[in-house]
C-alpha positions in Angstrom: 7.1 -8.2 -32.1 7.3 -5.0 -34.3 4.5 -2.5 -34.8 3.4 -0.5 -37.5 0.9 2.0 -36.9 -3.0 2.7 -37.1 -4.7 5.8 -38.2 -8.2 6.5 -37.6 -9.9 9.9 -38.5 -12.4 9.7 -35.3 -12.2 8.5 -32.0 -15.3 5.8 -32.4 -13.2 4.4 -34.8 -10.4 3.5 -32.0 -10.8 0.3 -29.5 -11.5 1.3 -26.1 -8.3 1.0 -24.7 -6.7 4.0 -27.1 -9.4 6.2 -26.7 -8.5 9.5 -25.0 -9.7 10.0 -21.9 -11.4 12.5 -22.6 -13.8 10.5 -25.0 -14.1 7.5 -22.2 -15.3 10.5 -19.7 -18.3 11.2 -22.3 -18.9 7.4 -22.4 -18.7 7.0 -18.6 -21.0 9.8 -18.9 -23.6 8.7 -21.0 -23.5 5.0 -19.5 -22.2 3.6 -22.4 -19.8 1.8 -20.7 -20.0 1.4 -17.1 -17.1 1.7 -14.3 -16.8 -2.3 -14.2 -16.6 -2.7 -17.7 -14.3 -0.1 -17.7 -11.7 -1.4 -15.6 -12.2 -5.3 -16.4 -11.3 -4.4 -20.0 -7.8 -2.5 -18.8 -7.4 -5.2 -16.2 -7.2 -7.8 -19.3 -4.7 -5.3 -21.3 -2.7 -5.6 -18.8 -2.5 -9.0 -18.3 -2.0 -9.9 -21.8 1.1 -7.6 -22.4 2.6 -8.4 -19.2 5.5 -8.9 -21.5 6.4 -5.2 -22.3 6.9 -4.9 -18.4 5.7 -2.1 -17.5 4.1 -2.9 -14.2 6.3 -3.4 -11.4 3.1 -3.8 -9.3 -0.6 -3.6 -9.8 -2.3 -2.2 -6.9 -3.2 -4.8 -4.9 -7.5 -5.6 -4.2 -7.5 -3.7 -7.3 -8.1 -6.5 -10.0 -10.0 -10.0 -9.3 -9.6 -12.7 -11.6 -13.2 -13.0 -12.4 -14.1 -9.9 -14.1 -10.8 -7.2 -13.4 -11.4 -4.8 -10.8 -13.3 -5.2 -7.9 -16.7 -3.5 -7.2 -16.6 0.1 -7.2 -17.9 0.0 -3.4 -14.6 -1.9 -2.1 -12.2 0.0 -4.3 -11.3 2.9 -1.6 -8.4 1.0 -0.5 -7.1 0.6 -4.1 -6.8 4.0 -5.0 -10.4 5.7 -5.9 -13.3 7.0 -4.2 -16.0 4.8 -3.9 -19.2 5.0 -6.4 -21.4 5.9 -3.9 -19.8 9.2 -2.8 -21.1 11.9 -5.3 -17.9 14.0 -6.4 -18.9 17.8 -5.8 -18.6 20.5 -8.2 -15.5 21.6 -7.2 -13.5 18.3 -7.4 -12.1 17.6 -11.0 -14.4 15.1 -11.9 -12.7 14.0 -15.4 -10.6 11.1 -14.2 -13.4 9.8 -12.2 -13.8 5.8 -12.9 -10.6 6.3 -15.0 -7.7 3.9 -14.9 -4.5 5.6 -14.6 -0.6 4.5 -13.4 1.9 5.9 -11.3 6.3 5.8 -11.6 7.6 3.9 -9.1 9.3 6.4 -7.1 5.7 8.2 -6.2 4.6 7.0 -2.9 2.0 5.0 -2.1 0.2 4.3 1.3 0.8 0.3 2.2 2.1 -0.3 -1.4 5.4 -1.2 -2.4 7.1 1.4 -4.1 10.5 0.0 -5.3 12.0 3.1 -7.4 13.2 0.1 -9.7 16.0 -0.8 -7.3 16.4 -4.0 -5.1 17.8 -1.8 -2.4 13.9 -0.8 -1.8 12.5 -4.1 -3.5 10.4 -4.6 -0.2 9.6 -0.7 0.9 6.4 0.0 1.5 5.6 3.7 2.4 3.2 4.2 5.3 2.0 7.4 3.5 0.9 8.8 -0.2 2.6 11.5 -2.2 0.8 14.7 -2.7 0.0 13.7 -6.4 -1.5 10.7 -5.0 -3.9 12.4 -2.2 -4.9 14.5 -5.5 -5.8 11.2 -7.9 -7.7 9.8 -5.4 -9.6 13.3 -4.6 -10.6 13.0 -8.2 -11.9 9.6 -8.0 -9.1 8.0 -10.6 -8.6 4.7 -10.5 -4.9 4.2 -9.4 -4.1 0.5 -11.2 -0.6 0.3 -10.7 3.0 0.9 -10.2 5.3 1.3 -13.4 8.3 0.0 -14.4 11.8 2.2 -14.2 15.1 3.1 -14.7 16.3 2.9 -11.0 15.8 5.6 -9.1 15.4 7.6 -12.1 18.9 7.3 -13.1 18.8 6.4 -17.2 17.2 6.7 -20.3 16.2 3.1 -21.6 14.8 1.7 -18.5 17.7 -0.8 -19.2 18.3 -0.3 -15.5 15.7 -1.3 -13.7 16.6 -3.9 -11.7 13.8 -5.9 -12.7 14.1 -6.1 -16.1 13.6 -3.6 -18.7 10.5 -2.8 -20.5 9.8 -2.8 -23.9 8.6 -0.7 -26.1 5.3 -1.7 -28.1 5.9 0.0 -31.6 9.6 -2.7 -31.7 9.8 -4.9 -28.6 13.1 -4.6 -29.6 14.0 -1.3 -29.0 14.0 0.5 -25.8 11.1 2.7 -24.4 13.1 5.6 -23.7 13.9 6.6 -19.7 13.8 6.8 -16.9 9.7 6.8 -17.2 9.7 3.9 -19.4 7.0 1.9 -18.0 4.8 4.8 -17.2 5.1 6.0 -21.8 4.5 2.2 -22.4 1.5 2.3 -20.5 -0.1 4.7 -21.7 1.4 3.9 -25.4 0.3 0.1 -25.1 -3.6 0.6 -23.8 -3.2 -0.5 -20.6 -3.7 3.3 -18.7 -5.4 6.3 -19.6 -2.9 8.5 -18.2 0.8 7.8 -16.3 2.9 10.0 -13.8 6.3 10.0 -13.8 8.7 12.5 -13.0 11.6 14.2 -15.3 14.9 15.5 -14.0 16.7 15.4 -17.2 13.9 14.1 -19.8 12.5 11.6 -18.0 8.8 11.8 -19.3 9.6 13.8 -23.0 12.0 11.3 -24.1 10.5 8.1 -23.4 7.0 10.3 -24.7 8.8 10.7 -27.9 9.9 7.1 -28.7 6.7 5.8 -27.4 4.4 7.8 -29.7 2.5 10.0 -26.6 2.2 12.9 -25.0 4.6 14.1 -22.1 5.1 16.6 -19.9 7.2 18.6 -17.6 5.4 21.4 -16.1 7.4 24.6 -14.3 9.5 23.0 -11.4 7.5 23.9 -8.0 4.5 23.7 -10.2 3.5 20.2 -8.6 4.3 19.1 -5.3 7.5 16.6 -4.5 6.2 15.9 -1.7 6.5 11.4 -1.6 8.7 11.5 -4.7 11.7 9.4 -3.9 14.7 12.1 -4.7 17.0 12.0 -7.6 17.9 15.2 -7.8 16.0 17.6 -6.3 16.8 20.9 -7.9 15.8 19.3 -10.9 13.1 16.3 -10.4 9.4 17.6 -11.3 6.7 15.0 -11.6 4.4 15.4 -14.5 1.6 12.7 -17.1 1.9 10.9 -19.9 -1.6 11.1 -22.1 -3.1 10.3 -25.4 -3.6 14.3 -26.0 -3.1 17.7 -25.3 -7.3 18.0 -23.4 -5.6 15.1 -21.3 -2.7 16.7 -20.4 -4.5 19.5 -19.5 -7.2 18.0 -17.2 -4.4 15.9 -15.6 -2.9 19.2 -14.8 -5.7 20.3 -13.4 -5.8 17.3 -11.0 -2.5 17.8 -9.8 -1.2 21.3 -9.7 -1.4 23.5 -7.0 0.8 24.6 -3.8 1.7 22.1 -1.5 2.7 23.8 2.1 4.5 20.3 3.0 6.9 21.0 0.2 9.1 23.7 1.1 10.0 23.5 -3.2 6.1 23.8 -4.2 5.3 27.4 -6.3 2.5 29.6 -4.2 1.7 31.1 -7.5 -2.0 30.1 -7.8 -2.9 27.3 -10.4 -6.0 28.0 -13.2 -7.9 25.4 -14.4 -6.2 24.5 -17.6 -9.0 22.4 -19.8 -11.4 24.6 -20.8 -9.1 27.2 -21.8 -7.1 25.1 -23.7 -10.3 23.6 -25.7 -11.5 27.3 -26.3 -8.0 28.5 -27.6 -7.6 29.7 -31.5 -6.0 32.5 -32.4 -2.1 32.2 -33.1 -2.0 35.1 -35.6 0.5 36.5 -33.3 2.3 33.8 -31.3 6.1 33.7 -32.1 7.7 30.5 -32.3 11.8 30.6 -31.4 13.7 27.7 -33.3 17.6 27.0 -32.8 19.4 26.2 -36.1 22.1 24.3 -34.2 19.6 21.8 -33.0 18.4 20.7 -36.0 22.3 20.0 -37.3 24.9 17.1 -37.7 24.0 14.7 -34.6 20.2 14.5 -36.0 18.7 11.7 -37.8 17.5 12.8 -41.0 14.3 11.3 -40.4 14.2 13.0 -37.0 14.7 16.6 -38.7 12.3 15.9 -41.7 9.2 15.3 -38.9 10.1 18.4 -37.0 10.7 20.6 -40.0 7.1 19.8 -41.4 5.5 20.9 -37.7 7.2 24.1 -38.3 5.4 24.4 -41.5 2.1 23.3 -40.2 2.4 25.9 -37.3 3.3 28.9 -39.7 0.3 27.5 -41.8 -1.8 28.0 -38.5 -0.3 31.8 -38.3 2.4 31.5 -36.3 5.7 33.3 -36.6 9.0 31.2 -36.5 12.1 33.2 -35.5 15.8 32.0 -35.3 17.4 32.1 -31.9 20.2 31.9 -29.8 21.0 29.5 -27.0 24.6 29.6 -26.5 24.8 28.1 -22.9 23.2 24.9 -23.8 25.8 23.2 -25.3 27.3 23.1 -22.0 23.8 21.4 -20.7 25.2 17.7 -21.1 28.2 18.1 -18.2 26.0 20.8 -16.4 23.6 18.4 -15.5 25.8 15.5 -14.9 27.5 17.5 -12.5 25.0 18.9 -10.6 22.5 16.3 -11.0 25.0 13.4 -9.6 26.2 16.0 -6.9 22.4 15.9 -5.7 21.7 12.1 -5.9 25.4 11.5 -4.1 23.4 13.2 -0.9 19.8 12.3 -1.8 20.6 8.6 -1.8 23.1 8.2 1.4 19.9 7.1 3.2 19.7 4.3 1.8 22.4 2.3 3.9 20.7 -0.6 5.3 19.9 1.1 8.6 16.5 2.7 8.2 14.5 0.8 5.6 15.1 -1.1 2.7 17.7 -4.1 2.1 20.3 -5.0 4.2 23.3 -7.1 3.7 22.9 -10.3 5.4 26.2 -10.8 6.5 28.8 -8.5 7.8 31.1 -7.9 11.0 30.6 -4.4 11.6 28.8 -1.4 10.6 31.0 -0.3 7.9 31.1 -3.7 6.4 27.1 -3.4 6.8 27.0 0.0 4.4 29.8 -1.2 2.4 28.1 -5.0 1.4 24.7 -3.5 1.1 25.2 -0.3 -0.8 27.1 -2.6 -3.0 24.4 -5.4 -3.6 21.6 -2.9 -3.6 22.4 -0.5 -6.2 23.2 -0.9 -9.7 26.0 -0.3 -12.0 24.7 3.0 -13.0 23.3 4.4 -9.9 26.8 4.0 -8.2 28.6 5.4 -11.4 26.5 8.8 -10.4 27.1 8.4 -7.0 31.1 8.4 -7.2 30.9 10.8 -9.7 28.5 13.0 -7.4 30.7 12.3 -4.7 33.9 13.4 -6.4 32.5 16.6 -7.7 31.6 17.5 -3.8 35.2 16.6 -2.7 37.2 19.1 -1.2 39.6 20.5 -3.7 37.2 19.9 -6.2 33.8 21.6 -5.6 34.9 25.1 -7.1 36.7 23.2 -10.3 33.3 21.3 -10.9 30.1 21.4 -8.8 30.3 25.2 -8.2 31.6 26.1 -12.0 28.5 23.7 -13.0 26.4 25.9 -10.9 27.5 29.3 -12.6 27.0 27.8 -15.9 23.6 27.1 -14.9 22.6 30.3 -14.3 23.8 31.2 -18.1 22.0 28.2 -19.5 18.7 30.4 -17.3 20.1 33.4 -18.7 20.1 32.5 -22.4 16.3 31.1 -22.2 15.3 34.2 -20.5 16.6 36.4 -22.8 15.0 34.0 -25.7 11.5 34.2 -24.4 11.4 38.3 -24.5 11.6 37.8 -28.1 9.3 34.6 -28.8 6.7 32.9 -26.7 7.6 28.9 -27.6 10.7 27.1 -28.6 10.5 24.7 -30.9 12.9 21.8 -31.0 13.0 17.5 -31.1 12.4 15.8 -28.3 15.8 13.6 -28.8 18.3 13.1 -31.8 16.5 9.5 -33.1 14.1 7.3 -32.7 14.3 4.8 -30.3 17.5 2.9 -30.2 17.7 -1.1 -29.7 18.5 -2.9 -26.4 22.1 -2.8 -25.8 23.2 -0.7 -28.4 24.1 1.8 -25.8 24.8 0.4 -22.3 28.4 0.3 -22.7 28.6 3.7 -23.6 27.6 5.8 -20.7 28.4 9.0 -22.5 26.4 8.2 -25.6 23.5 6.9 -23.5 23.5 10.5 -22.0 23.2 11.8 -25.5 19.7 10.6 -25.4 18.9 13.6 -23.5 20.5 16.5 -25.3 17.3 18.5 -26.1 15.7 17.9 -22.9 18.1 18.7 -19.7 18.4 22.3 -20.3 14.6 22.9 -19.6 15.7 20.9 -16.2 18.5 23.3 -15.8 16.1 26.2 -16.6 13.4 25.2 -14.5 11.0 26.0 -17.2 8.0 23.9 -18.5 8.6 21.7 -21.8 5.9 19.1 -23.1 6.8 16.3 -26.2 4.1 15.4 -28.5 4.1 12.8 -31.5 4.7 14.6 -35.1 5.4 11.7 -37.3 7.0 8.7 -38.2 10.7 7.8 -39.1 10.8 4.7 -40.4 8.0 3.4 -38.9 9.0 4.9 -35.6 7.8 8.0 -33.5 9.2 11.1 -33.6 8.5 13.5 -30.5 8.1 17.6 -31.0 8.9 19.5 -28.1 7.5 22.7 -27.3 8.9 24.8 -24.6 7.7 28.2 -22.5 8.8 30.2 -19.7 8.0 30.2 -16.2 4.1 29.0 -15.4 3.0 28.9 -19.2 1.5 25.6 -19.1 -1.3 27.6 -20.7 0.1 28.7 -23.9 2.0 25.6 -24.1 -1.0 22.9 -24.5 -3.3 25.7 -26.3 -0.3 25.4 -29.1 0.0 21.6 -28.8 -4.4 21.3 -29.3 -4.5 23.6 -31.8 -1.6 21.6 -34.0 -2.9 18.3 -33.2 -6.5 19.1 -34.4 -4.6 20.2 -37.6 -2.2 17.1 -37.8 -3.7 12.7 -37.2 -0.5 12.4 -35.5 -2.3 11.8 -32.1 -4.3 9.3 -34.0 -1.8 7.0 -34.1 -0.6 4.6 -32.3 1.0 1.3 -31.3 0.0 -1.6 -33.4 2.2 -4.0 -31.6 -0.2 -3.7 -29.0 -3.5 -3.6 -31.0 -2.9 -6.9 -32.8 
């Protein structure tokens, strides 16, 4: 199945299922389509892509086979308020009624919550994550579990070990990763709105070659707090939407300081929709751009879609400035230092002991660890581990993890000193479109590759959102805009004020619409 695309020049135009959710709010509100309706229509996109895979799990009392969901009234369990509470003024009432989808790796109370690995194929957390709690405050309808590169470790969702997902525009090419399911669900009409989380990329790339919007905010900005750890200094959850008013309002639902996570920012959160929708001016907003990223490496394609946002933001009054980043073309073997250092510790839990899978034969307790470690992770997941492991090592922490760390604090540096003279920085979201199944699997280092324009705003800790510009051969291309610390603000103003200049937001997955 390959998809071309659809352009439409108002939302009434669009089927239900790619409306924003913004425009489903104003229907909800004006009872042109009820709750029921609502989710019975999702509840039958879902089922007839089942294909693309990008549902581990739907929730379950969530969807009947008569008409989708269940009543309103019985849906507490399933992830929403019921009807009958009124939501007060000072609960974010936008993703009330609205169907939304959650990584894999965010916990969820009595529902299985994999991390796309069969070492936790069966785990079923006996609480929710913080981002959870918050979805459900707001009355969102929580539909499902997406598919995943395990435990976050990827950037195909190749390596999930339950299959990979595809992506809708070319079943075959890959979705991006690791938060693969959660861009295809949101691409493919099947959620108004995704979490995943982002340690490297995570939700920008797969944003980019799925044609929607993605975001990592600040690291601390949103609570850890029931996200199964990759790499802790780096992983941030943050949504996938149709727009830059959604990303906003799914801010807004999820921000704020979490005392349980010793991580989480105490910097106080503002509302971000409202100022967003009432931004305008950019007569003086200055827009940094690195020449190096836009050289030899970059599909043609790629560059030509990026180049022409440029334009259209100095048409909107913006000033584009070149800068320096020197640091970041260490940012590949940075992160995979430190990153795989992290997820050596993070994921010595999981040893058969505790929870999850365990061997089921063995003579001792080492031969336990041993057989089940090595039947319950992947190729890739132990490829980071031994590679974490080794950088730890005695004799070789200064050489590597602790010469990775120093070259962090450059890669901070450089971005620091960037942002005193510019307030964005404009760059692609990855090198090319998405790639086909296979093509890079047995190329670790290319696979990593993927990521190039995305890890150092890991490494930086600063907040960096992808949004469609265009088409390469028939393909999405993803901008990415980045910020300094806690400017989610100025961020999605500049991504709403260039997509009500630019249909690129208007388009979207035919594959799916067909």
């Amino acid at each position: 199945m390959t998809g071309n695309f659809i352009e439409y020049s108002n939302y009434e135009q669009m089927p239900l299922h790619f409306k924003p959710a913004h425009e489903i709010r104003r229907m909800l509100d004006s009872k042109e389509i009820s709750p029921a309706e609502l989710r019975a229509h999702i509840a039958g996109r879902i089922k007839k892509y089942e294909r693309l895979n990008a549902f581990l799990s739907v929730i379950p009392d969530a969807i009947t086979s008569e008409i989708g969901f269940v009543s309103a009234s019985k849906t507490d369990n399933a992830g929403r308020a019921a009807a009958s509470v009124p939501v007060s003024a000072a609960d974010n009432r936008y993703w009330s009624d609205i169907p939304v989808a959650l990584k894999d790796n965010i916990a969820t109370k009595g529902i299985k919550t994999t991390a796309g690995s069969k070492i936790l194929e069966n785990h079923t957390p006996i609480y929710d994550a913080a981002v959870v709690k918050k979805l459900k405050k707001s009355g969102a309808v929580i539909i499902g579990k997406t598919n995943m590169d395990e435990f976050a470790m990827g950037s195909s969702t190749e390596n999930s070990a339950f299959g990979a997902t595809l992506n809708p525009w070319d079943t075959t090419c890959v979705p991006g990763g690791s938060s693969g399911g959660s861009a295809v669900a949101v691409a493919g009409g099947m959620a108004y709105m995704a979490l995943g989380s982002d340690t490297g990329g995570s939700i920008r790339q797969p944003a980019a070659l799925c044609g929607v919007c993605g975001m990592k905010p600040t690291y601390g900005r949103v609570s850890r707090c029931g996200l199964i750890a990759f790499a802790s200094s780096l992983d941030q959850i943050g949504p996938f939407t149709r727009d830059a008013l959604d990303m906003a309002s799914a801010l807004d639902a999820i921000c704020g300081h979490d005392p349980a996570d010793s991580t989480s920012s105490d910097i106080k959160f503002e509302p971000l929709f409202d100022q967003i929708k009432n931004s305008a001016d950019f007569s003086k907003l200055k827009i940094g751009i690195v020449d190096d990223y836009f050289g030899e490496g970059v599909d043609s394609g790629v560059t030509l879609q990026v180049q022409a946002a440029v334009d259209q933001f100095k048409k909107m009054g913006a000033e584009i400035i070149s800068i320096k980043l020197p640091h970041t073309q260490y940012a590949i073997p940075v992160y995979y230092l430190i990153a795989t250092a992290e997820a050596s510790s993070n994921l010595a839990r999981f040893d058969g002991v505790k929870y999850g899978f365990r061997a089921p034969e063995f003579k001792n307790l080492k031969e336990m660890y041993m057989k089940t470690r090595d039947a319950g992770f992947g190729a890739e997941v132990k490829r980071r581990i031994i590679l974490g492991t080794y950088a730890l090592s005695s004799g070789y922490y200064d050489a590597y993890y602790k010469t990775a760390q120093k070259a962090r604090t450059k890669i901070k540096e450089d971005f620091q000193a960037a942002f005193a003279k510019v307030d964005l920085i404009l760059s692609p979201v990855t090198p090319a479109t998405a790639f086909k199944f296979g093509e890079k699997t047995a190329d670790p280092l290319a696979m990593y590759m993927s990521d190039i324009f995305t890890i150092s705003a890991n490494l930086a800790s600063i907040p960096a959102l992808s949004i469609p510009c265009g088409l390469s051969d028939g393909m999405p291309v993803g901008l990415q805009l980045s910020a300094n610390y806690f400017q989610e603000k100025l961020l999605l103003a500049a991504a709403y004020q260039y997509q009500k200049h630019t249909v690129h937001h208007m388009r979207f997955a035919a594959g799916c619409s067909l």
